[in-house]
C-alpha positions as CSV (number, residue, x, y, z in Angstrom):
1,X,36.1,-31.1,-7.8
2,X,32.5,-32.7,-2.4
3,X,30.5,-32.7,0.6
4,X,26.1,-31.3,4.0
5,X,28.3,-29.9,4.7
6,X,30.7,-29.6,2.6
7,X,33.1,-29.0,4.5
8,X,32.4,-25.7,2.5
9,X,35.7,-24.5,3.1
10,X,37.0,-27.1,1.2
11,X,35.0,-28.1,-1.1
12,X,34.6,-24.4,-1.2
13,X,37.3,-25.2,-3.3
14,X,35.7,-26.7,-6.5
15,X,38.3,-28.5,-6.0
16,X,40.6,-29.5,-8.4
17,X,42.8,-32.4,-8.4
18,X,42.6,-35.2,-9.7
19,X,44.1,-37.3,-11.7
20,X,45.4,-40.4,-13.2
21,X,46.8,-41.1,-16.6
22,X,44.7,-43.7,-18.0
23,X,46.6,-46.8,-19.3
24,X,44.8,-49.8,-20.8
25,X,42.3,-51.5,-19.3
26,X,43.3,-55.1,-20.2
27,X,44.5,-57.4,-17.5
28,X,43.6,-54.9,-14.9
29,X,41.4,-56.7,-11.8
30,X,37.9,-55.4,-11.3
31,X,37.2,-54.9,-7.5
32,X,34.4,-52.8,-4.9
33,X,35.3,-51.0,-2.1
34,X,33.5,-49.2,0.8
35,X,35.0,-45.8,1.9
36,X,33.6,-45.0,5.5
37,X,32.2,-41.9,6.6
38,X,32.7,-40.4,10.3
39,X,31.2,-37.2,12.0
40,X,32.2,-35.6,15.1
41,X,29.0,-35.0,17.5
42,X,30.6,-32.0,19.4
43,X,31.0,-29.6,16.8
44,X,28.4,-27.0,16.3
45,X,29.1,-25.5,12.7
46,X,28.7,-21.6,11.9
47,X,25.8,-21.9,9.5
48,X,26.2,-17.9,7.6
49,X,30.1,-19.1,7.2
50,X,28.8,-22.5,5.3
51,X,26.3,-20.8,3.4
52,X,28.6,-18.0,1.9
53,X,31.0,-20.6,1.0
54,X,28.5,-22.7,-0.7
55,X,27.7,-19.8,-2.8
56,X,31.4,-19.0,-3.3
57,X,32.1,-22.4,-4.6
58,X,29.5,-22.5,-7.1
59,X,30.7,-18.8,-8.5
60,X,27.5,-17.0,-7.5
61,X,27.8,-13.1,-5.9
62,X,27.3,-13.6,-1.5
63,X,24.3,-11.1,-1.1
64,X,24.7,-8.4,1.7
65,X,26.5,-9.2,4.6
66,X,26.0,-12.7,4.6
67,X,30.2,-12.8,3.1
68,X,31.1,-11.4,6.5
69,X,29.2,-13.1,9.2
70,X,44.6,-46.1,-7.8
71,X,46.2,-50.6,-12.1
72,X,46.2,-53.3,-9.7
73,X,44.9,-54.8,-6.7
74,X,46.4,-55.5,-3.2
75,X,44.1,-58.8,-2.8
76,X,40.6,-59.1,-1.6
77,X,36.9,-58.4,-3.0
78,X,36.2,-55.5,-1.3
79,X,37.9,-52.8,1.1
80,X,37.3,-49.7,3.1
81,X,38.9,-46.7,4.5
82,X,38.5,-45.7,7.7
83,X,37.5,-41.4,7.9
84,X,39.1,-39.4,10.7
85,X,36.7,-37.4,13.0
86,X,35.2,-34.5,11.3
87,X,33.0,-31.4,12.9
88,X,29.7,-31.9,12.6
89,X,28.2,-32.9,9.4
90,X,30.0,-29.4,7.8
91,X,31.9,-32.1,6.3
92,X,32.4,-35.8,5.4
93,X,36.1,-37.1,5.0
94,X,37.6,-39.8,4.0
95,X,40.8,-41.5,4.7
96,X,42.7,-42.0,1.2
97,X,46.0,-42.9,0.6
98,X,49.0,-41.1,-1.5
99,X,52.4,-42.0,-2.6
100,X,54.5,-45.4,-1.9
101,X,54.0,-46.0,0.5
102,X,50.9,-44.5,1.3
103,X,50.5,-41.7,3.1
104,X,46.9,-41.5,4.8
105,X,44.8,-38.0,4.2
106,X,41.6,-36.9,5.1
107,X,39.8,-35.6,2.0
108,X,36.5,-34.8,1.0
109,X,35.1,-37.1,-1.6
110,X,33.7,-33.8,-3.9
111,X,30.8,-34.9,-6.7
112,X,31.0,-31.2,-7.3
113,X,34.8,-31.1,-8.8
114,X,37.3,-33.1,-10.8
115,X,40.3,-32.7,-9.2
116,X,42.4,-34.1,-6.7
117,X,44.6,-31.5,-4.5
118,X,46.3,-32.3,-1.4
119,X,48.3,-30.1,1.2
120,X,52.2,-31.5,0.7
121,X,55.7,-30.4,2.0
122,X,55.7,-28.1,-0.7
123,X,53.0,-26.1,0.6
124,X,53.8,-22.9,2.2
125,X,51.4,-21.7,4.9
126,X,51.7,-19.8,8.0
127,X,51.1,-22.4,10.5
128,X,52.3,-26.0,10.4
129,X,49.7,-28.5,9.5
130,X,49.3,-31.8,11.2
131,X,48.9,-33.9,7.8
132,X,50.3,-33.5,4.6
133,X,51.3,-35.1,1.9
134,X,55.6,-35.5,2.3
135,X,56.9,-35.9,-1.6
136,X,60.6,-36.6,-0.6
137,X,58.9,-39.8,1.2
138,X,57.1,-41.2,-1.8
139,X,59.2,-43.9,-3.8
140,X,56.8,-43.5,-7.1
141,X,56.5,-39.4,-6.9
142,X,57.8,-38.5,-10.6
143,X,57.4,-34.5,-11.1
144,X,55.2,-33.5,-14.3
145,X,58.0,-31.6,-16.3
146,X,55.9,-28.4,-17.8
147,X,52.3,-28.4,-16.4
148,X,51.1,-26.3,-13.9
149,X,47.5,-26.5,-12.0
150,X,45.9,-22.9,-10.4
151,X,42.4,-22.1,-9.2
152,X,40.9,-19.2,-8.4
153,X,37.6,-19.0,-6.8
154,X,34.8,-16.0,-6.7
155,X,35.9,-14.5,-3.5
156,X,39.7,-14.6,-4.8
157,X,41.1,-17.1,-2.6
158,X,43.4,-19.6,-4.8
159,X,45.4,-22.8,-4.6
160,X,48.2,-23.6,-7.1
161,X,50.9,-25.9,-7.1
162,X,52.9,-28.8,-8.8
163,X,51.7,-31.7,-10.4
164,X,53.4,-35.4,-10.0
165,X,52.8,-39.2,-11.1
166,X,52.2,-41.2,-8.3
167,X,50.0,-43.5,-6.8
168,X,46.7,-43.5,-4.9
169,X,44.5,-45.7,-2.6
170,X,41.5,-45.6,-2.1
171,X,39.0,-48.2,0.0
172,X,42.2,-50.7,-0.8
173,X,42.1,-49.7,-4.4
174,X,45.5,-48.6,-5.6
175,X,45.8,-46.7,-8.8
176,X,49.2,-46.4,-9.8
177,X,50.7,-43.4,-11.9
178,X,47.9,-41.3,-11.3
179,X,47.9,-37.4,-11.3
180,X,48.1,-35.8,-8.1
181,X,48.3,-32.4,-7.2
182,X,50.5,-30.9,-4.9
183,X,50.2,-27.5,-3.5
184,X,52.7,-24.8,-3.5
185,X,50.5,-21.7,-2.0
186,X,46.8,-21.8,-0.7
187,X,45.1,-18.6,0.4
188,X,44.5,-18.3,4.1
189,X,41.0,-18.2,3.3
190,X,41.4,-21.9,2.5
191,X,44.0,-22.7,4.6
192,X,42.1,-21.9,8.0
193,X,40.4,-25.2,7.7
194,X,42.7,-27.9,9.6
195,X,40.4,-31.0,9.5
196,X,40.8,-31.6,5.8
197,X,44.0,-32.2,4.2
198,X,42.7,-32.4,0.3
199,X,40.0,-33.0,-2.0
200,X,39.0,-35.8,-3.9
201,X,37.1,-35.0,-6.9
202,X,34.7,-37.1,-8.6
203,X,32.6,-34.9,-11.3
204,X,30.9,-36.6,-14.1
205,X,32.7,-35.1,-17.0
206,X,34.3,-32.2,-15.5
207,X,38.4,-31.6,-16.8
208,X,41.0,-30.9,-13.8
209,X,42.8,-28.0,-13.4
210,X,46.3,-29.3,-15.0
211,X,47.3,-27.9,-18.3
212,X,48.1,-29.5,-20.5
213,X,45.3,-31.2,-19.9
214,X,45.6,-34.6,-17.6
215,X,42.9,-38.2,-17.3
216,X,40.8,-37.3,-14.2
217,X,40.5,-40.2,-11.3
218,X,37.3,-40.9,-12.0
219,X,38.1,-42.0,-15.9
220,X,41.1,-44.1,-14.6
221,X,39.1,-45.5,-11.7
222,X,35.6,-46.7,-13.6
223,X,37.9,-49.2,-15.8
224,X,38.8,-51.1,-12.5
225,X,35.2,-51.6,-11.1
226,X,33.2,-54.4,-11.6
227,X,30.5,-51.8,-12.1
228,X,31.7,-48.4,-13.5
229,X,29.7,-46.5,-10.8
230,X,30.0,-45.4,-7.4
231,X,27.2,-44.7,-4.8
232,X,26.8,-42.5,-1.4
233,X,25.0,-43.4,1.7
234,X,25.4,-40.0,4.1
235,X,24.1,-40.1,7.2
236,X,23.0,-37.5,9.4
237,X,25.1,-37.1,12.7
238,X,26.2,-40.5,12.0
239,X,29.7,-42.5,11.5
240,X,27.7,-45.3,9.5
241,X,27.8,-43.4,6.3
242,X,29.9,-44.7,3.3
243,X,30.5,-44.4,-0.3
244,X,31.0,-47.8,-2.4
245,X,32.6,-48.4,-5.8
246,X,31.8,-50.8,-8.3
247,X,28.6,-51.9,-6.4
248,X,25.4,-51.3,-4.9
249,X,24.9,-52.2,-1.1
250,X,21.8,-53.6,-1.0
251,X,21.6,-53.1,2.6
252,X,21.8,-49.4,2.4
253,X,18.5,-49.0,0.4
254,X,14.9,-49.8,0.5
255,X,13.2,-49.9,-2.4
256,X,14.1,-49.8,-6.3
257,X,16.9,-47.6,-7.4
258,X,14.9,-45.2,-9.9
259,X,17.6,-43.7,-12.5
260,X,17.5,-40.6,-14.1
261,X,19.8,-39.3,-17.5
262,X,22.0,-36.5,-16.5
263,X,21.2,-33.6,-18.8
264,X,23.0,-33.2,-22.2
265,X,26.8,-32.1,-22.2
266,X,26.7,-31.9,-18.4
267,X,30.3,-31.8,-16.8
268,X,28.8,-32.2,-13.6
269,X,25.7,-34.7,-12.0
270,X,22.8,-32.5,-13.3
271,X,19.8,-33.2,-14.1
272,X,16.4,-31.7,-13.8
273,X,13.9,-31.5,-10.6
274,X,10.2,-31.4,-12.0
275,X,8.5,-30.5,-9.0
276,X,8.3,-29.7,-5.2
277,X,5.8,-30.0,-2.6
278,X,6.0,-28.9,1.5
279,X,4.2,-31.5,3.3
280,X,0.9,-29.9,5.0
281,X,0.2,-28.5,1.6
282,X,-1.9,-30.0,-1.3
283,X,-0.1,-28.1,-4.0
284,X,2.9,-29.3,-5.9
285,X,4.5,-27.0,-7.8
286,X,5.5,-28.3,-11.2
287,X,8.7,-27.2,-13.1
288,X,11.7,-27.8,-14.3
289,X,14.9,-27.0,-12.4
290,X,18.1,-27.9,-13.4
291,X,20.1,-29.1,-10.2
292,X,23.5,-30.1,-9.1
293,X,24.3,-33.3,-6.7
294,X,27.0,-31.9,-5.1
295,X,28.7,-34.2,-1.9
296,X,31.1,-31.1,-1.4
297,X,28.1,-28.7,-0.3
298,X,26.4,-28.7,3.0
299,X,23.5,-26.9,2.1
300,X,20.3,-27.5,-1.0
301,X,20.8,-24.2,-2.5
302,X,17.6,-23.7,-5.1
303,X,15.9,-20.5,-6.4
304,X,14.5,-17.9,-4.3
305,X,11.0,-18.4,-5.3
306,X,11.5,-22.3,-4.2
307,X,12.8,-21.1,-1.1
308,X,10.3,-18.3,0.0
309,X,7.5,-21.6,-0.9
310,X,8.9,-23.5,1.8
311,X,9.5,-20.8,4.5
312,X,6.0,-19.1,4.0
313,X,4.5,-22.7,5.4
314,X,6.9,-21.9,8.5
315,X,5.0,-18.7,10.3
316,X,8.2,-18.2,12.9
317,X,10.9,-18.1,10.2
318,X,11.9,-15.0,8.6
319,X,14.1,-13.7,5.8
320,X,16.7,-11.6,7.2
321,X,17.6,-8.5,5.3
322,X,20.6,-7.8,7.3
323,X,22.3,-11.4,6.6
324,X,21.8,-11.5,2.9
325,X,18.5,-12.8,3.1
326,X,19.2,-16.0,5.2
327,X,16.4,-17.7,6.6
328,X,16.4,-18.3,9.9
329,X,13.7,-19.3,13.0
330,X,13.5,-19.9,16.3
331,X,15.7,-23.2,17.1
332,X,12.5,-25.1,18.6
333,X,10.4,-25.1,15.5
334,X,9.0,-27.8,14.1
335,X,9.8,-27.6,10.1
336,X,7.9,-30.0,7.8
337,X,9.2,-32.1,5.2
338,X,10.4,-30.6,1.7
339,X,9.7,-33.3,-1.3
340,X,11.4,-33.0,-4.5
341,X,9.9,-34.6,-7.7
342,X,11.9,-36.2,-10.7
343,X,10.1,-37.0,-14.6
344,X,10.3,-40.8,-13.5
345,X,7.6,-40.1,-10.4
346,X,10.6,-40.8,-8.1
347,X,10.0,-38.6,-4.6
348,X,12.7,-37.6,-2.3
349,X,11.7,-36.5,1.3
350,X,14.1,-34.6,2.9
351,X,13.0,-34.1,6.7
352,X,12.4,-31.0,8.0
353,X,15.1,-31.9,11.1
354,X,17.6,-32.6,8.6
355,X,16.6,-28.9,7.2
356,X,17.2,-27.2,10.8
357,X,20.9,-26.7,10.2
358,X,22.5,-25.0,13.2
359,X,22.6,-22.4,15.5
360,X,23.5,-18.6,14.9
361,X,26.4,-17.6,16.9
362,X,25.3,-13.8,17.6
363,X,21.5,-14.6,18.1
364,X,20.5,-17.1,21.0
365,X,17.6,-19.7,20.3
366,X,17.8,-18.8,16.7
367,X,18.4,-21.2,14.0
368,X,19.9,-21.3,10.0
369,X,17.8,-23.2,7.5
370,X,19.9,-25.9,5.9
371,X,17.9,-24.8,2.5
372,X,18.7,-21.5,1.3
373,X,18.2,-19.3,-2.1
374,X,20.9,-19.7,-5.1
375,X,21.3,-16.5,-6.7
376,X,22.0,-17.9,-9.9
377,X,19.1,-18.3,-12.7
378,X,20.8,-21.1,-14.2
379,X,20.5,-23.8,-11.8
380,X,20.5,-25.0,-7.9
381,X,22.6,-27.6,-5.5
382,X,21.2,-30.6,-4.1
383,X,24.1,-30.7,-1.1
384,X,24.8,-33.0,1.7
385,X,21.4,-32.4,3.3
386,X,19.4,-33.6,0.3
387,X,21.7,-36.7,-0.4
388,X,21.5,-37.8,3.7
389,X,18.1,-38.0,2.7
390,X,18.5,-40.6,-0.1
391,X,20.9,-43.5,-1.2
392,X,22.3,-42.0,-4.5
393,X,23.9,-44.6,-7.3
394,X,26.1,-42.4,-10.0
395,X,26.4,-44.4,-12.8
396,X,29.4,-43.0,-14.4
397,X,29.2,-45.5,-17.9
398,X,25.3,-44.5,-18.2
399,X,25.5,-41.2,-17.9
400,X,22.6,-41.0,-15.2
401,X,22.4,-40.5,-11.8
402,X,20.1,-42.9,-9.3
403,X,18.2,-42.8,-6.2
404,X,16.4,-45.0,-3.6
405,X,14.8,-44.5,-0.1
406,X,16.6,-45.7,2.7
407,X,16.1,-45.6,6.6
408,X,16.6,-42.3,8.1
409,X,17.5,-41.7,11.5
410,X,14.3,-39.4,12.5
């Protein structure tokens, strides 16, 4: 469709992509496979930037001035990708192969879209990019006579191209004849980003981009698991993350994997939070909020009233008017833990480091909270700095989406 960081400007993209034509499932292998996650330590992401395209992904207006600021198997049980460095924890890529033979890209493993969209030889930007994906080298690339893919986001950048048959890899898991979408023009908007070259979509029941309308990955992909799930273990500043399919590491979590049912008719992996709690305080507040794991946003991005809970228990942090009402505090505060509730009496503790998100360019000693309000009434985004908190199982054949505590680096 991504992932906290969500590498917003890509997975900015709700990215769209995907796609496999699903053939039948009998005599195809089941296999696993771990896809490695790797950050780059140096980079020091612009924390307003992230946030509006967070916002911007998710189709929700940018208050204020916040906008400026693969059907067989290669051999083996089990496989894994290596991820080229990424800046900071805006983003976690993934190295995933295209075409025969495969042609290694970075993308961003996206819970929060369906497709999959890579930069190729036809795309036509104004500077050269260092990896794309080269059609004319692709024995298997068969053009799509007739469809066409285009998106359009809420701050008018777009992405539209070609569609073809060809193969994918990924962790060692080819999937042959799949959908994959090539791009003909990308708004500079999107194109800025050099460090990822595509996105890899993986929404629950969310349709791709392509009309007429084409199998996603993730329904070609689940018939070759052992297990027709997948699970993600981010890490915070870390190159041990990784995200498996068709089992569950065991040496990733700590306790039980509590599961809960996505909501009805949900295209994406929502379900409801029932309550949340700032540690210091003996109240939890108890509702129900409809929320969003999202890999391809950096940020938890809940309701305003949720928000201004957890700031008023921070006396230096303040709301700022002139950003768009970002909060932000000074970069040496010490921000307590945010817990979020679900119906089965499962607790996620996200730290309040992981919640201290970055540095503002234009105001010295000042930092951007990594949780920020979601203008929209109809539900939030549990982003990269919720899921570093927890190991998260999605269950694609169950229709639910699980969670377990794990050891945090704190």
């Amino acid at each position: 469709m991504a992932t906290f960081i969500l590498l917003l400007l890509m997975s900015i993209f709700s990215t769209f992509i995907h796609a496999i034509p699903t053939s039948t499932s009998q005599g195809i292998s089941r296999r696993s496979v771990t896809v490695d996650l790797p950050r780059n330590p140096a980079y020091a992401p612009n924390g307003p930037r992230q946030y509006s395209r967070a916002l911007k992904k998710w189709g929700v207006a940018v208050p204020g001035d916040v906008d400026d600021v693969t059907n067989s198997f290669r051999g083996g049980e089990t496989g894994d990708v290596n991820a080229a460095s990424i800046m900071g924890d805006r983003e976690y890529l993934s190295r995933v192969g295209f075409g025969t033979p495969f042609q290694y890209l970075n993308v961003d493993l996206d819970t929060g879209s369906a497709d999959v969209w890579v930069y190729s030889s036809e795309t036509k930007v104004e500077e050269p990019r260092e990896d794309i994906f080269v059609v004319e080298k692709s024995s298997t690339a068969k053009l799509l006579n007739g469809t066409t893919w285009m998106i359009t986001y809420a701050d008018s950048s777009y992405a539209w191209g070609h569609a073809f048959h060809d193969s994918i890899d990924i962790g060692g898991i080819p999937l042959h004849n799949a959908v994959v979408q090539s791009a003909v023009a990308v708004s500079h908007s999107l194109s800025a980003d050099k460090d990822i070259d595509g996105i890899f979509g993986m929404a629950y029941k969310l349709h791709s981009q392509v009309i007429p309308k084409q199998p996603t990955v993730l329904e070609t992909l689940q018939a070759h698991l052992d297990k027709p799930l997948f699970t993600a273990d981010l890490k915070y500043r870390s190159d041990e993350g990784a995200y498996t399919f068709g089992y569950i590491d065991s040496d990733r979590h700590i306790d039980e994997i509590k599961y809960t049912a996505l909501l009805p008719n949900s295209t994406f992996w929502e379900f409801n939070l029932t309550g949340v709690h700032v540690a210091g305080q003996n109240i939890w507040y108890l509702q129900n909020w409809r929320v969003i794991a999202d890999t391809g946003t950096t940020f938890m991005l809940l309701s305003p009233d949720v928000v201004d809970m957890y700031y008023s228990s921070v006396p230096t942090s303040r709301q700022d008017r002139s950003l768009g009402g970002v909060w932000h505090f000074p970069c040496n505060t010490t921000l307590p833990d945010f817990e979020l509730g679900l119906a089965n009496g499962w607790v996620a503790t996200v730290p309040g480091k992981y919640i201290n998100y970055t540095v503002f360019e234009d105001m010295p000693g000042q930092c951007m909270g990594a949780l920020q309000p979601f203008y929209s009434e109809d539900f939030g985004i549990l982003g990269d700095i919720f899921l570093k908190a927890v190991y998260a199982v999605f269950d694609v054949a169950g229709g639910r989406i699980g969670f377990a505590h794990k050891d945090l680096d704190l």
